[in-house]
N, C-alpha and C positions, 0 to 999 in steps of 0.2 A: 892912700885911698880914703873917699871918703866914708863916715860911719854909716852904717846899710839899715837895711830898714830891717834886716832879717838878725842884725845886733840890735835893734832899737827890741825888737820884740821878744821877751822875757823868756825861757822855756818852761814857765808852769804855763800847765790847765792846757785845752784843745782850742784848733781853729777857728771860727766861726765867721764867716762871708756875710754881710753887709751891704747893703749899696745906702749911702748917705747921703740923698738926696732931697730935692724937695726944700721948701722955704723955711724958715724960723733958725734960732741958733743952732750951733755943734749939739748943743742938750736937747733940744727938743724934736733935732730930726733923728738923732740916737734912740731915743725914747719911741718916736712914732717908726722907727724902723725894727727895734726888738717889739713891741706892740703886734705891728705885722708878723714878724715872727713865729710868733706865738698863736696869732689867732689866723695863721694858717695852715698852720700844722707843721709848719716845716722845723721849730723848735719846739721837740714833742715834751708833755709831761714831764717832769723827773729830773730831765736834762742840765746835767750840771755846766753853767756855762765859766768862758776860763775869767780869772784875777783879773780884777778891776787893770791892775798895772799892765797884763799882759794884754789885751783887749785895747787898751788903751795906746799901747805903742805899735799894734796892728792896723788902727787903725789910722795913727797919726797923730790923737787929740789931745787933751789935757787927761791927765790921769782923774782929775776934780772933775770934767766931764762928767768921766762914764762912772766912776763912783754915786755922784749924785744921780744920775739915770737910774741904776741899779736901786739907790734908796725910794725914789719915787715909784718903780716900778714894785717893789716889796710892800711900799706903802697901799699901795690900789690893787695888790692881790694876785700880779702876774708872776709875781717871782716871791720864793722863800729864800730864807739866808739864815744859818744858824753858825754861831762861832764854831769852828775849827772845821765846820761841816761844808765852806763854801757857801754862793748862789745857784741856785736851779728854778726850772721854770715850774711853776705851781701847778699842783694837781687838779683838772676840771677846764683847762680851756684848748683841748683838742676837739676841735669841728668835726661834724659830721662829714663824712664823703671820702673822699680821695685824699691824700696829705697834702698840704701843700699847692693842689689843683684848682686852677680858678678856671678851668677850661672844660667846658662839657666832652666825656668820650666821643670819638669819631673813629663813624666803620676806620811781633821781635824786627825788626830792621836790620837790612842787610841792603848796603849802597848795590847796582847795578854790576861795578869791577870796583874792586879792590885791588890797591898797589899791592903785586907780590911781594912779600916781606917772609921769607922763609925762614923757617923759624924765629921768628920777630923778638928781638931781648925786651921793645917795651911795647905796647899796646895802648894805644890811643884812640881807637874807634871808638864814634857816637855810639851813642845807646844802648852802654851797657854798665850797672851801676858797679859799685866796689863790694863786689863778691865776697869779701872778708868782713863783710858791715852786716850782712844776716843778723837777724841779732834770735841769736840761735835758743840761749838760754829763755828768753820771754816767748818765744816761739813753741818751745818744749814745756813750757808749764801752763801756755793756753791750752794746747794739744792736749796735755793733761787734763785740766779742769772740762774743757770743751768734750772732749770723750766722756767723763766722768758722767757729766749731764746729760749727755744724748737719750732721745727715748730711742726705744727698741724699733722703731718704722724708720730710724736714719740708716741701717743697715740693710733696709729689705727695698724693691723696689721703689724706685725714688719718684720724683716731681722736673719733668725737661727743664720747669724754671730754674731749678738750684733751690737746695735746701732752704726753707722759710727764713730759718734762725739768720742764713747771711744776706737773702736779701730785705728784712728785716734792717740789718744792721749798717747795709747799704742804705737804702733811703734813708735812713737818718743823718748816717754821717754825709753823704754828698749835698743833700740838703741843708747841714750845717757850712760845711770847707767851700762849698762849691756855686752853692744856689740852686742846686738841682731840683728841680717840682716832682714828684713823683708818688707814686708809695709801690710796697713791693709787688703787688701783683702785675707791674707795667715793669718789674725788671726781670732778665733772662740770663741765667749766669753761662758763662761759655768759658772757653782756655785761652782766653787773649785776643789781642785785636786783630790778627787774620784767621779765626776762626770764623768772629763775628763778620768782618767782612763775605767769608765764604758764605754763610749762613744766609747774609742779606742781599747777596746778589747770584746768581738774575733773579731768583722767585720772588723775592720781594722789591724789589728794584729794579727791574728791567729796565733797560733803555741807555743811551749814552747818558754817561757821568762827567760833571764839573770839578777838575781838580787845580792845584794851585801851580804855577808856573815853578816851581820848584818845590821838590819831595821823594819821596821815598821811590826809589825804582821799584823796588819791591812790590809798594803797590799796586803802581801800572803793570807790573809783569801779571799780578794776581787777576786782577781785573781783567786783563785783556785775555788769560784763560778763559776767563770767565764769558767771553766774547762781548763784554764791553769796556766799547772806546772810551777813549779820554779825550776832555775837551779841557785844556792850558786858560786859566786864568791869568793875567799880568798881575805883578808882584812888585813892590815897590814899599818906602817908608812907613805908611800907613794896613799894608798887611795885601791881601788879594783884593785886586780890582772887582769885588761883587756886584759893580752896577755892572756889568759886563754881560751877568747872568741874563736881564733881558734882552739879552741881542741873540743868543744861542738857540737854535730851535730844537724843539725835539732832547732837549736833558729832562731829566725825572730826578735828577738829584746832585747837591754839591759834595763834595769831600774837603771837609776844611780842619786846619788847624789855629781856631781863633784865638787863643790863651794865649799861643808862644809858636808862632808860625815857624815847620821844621821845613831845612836846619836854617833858617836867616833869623829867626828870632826875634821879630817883632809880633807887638800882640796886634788883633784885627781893629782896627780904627774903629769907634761907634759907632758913624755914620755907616762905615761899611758893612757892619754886623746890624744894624736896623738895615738897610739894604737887601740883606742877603733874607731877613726874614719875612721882609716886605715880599719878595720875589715868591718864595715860597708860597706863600697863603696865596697871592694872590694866581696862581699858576697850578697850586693842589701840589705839588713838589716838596721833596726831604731837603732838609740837609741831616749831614752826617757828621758831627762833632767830634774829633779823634785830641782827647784833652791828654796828651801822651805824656805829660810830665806837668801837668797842675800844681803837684803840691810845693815843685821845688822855683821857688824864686826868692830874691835876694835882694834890689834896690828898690822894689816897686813893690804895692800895698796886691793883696789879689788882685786877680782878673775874672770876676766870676763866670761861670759857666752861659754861653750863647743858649743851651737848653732852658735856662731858667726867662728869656725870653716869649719862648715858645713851645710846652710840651707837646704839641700835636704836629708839628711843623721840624721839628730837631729831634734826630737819633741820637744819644749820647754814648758815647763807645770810650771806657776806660781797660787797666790791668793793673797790676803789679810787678808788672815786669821790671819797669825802671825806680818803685818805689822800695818794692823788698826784694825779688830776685826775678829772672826768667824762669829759674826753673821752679818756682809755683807758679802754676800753670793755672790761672785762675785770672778772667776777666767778666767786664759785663756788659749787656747793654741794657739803657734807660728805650723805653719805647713808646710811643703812641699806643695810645688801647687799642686801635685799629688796625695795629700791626704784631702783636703781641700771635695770636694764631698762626700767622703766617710763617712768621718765623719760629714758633713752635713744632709744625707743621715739616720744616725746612732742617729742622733740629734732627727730626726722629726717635723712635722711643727706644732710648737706652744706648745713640749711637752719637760718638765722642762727647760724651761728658765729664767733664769733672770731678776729680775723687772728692766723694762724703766729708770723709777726715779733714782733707785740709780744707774743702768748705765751711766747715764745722770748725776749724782754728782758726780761721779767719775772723769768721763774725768773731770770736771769742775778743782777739787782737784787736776789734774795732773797738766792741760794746764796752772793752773794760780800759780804754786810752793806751795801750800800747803802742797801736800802729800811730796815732798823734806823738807818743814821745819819740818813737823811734824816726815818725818824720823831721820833727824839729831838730834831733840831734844829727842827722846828714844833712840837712841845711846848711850849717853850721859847719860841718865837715868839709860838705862841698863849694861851702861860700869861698871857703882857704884855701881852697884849691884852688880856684876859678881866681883868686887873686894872686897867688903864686903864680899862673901861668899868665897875667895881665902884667904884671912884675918883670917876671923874665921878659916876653916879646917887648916892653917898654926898652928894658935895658940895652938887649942885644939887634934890635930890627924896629926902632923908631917908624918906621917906614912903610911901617904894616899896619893896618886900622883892627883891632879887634873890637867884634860884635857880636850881638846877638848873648851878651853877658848876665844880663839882669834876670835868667832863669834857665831852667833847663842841666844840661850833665856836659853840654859840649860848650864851644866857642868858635867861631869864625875868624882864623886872619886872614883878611880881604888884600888881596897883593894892590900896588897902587895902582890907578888910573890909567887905561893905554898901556894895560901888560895884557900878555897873549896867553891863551890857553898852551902853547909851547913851555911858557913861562912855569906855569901850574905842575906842566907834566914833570919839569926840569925838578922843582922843588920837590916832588913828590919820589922821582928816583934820591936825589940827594936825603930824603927821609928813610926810605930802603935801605942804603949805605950805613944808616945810623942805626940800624936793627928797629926801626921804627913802624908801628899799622897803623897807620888814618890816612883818611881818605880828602880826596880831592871836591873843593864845593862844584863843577862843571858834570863830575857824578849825578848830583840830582836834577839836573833842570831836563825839564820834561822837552822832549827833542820837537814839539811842534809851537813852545812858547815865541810869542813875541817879547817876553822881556829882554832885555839886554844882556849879555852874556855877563857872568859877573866870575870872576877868578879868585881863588883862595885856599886854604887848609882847613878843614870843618876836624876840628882838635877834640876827640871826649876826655875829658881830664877827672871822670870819677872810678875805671878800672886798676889801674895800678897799688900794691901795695900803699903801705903809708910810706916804708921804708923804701921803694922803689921811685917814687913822684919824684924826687930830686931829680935822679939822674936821667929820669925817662924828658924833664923841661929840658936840661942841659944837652939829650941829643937833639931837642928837638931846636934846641937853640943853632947850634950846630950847622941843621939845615938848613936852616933857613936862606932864603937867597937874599946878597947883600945888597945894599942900595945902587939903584942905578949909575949913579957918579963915583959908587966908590972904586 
């Protein structure tokens, strides 16, 4: 395998999202990019940003790049640096306004069927991360300290947004990792991304919804509760067909997964995410951003947030489900100003919110780099994994294309060309047999798509013990159906 970019990048210091663009050299659009930065508010005050080295293999460049950026930018007053203490962004150049905002205000997964696998020896279902990675002990002494702190009003009647302190802690970190534009009064903390979906449809979204030619059944079952239909986007190498969106009459809003389209895994093409934004504005129309597994990728530099595009025009809808666990039940959404009542409204006062405490250990885990170490070190974790199981199917079933690798907790092997969903079914009992749960890719494709049927095993390879992963690859090797000629 080759060396990945998520090895290239060091595990000191935090994230921080970029786009590098625009004319002059590597230095000088580094320079006019953290510049921006800073003087948008989106790199606040204080902000300790990460190691010249580790920044520098984030982003691809010479490590003498961003070193010298860093010097120049220290030198003209935007950033401090003191020995042992790190770089941070200097005190005095947060803007007036909104953070981040150049925009004026304006008014769990669960496939369809799952192959019975009674009592299942290994577990291989998408989207669900390795339960034993908690990382308990830093968890127990934010909790700590975060309690320690609280004033006395985080226990009494609360705020429908979620406690200050996290979305506070939100807008800066997603702004940082993400590109997110925000500040916290445009975020609304909830229990995860089908909450928030409940939350946003129909009261705030009425009308039929644009979703992607394959995804989540889940979804669609939600939605169609909800009594709104779905309209199938095509899907293909470059991500969802969103010039599509003007042909549709009557949608009010897309549902997309532009970062790492689930479960095919490709990210949304540029053109087609300026498309999709184009659409939007020029139609008064949402999209809805479901960034369900952003922080983890492996050969590829980010993909920042389609929000940072557009905050009036893009809902951005994350959790922690796949980053720390499901069961902290804690998500959020980024909003329109225009929408922020609505769905407060839609919320109710005091009905299914979010427990205080663990809002309260949250931020704690953001503001003081926890949740950044603990991401880097399951990267890292799951990068091994995801190679171990590209490993195995290399060795044992040449024959099978795996995809959809460069991010995310699961993998795609795509059976070959001119195989029949008969074929899929057959694989997937022969996985049964092997005490094995994961599901079939013909599960998600949305039953009015025009895309082409596509056949496979959609594999999660971050549940299993550490001690279990061997053997859980070796059943899964097992199953596998063998070549046509053999």
């Amino acid at each position: 395998m080759p060396e990945s970019w998520v090895n290239l990048a060091e595990s000191l210091g935090a994230d921080l999202h970029l786009e590098l663009t625009g004319p002059g050299s590597r230095r000088a659009v580094l320079i006019r990019a953290l510049r921006d930065a800073v003087r948008s508010g989106r790199l606040a005050p204080g902000t300790r940003l990460p190691p010249y080295r580790s920044l520098a293999a984030d982003l691809g460049i010479a490590r003498n790049t961003v070193a010298d950026a860093y010097a120049e930018l220290v030198a003209e007053g935007w950033l401090s640096a003191r020995q042992g203490s790190g770089t941070h962004v200097a005190r005095g150049h947060l803007p007036d306004g909104v953070r981040g905002s150049t925009e004026p205000p304006t008014p769990a997964r669960a496939p369809a069927h799952r192959v019975p696998a009674s009592r299942p020896t290994h577990n291989l279902l998408q989207g669900q991360p390795n339960a034993a990675s908690f990382p308990r002990t830093a968890w127990l002494a934010a909790a700590r300290r975060a309690l320690t702190a609280a004033p006395h009003d985080a226990f009494g009647p609360g705020d429908p947004r979620g406690r200050p302190e996290l979305r506070r802690a939100l807008a800066d970190y997603l702004a940082r990792t993400r590109g997110v534009r925000t500040d916290p009064e445009r975020i609304v903390v909830c229990s995860g991304f089908a909450h928030a979906l409940r939350l946003l449809l129909p009261a705030v979204l009425p009308g039929p919804l644009a979703v992607e030619g394959y995804g989540l059944p889940f979804h669609r079952r939600l939605l169609a509760t909800a009594g709104i239909p779905t309209h199938p986007l095509d899907l293909d190498e470059r991500g969802a067909d969103t010039e599509q969106l003007t042909h549709l009459d009557g949608i009010g809003a897309a549902l997309l997964t532009p970062a790492h389209q689930f479960p095919t895994g490709v990210p949304l093409h540029p053109d087609r995410r300026a498309a999709a934004v184009n659409w939007a504005r020029a139609t008064g129309s949402y999209l809805l951003e479901d960034d369900y597994d952003g922080e983890f990728r492996y050969d590829r530099k980010p993909v920042g947030a389609l929000q940072g595009l557009d905050p009036e025009r893009v809902l951005y809808l994350g959790s922690v489900s796949k980053s720390l666990s499901p069961a902290v039940r804690l998500g959020w959404m980024v909003l329109p100003a225009g929408l922020v009542d609505a769905v407060l409204e839609a919320k109710g006062e005091r009905e299914a919110w979010a427990g205080v405490t663990d809002q309260l250990t949250l931020a704690e885990f953001l503001t003081h780099g926890a949740y950044d170490r603990h991401i880097r070190r399951m990267r890292q974790r799951y990068r091994r994994r995801r190679d171990q199981l590209i490993d195995a199917v290399t060795t044992h079933a040449p024959h099978l294309t795996v995809t959809g690798i460069s991010a995310g907790l699961h993998a795609v092997l795509q059976l070959p060309d001119g195989t029949a969903a008969s074929d899929e079914h057959t694989a997937l009992r022969a996985a049964r047999w092997q005490g094995l749960a994961l599901d079939g890719l013909s599960d998600y494709r949305h039953p009015a798509t025009t895309t082409p049927p596509r056949h496979g095993l959609v594999v999660g390879y971050a549940t299993p013990t550490d001690s279990a992963y061997s053997g859980a690859l070796e059943a899964l090797c097992r199953a596998l159906p063998p070549h046509a000629s053999a």
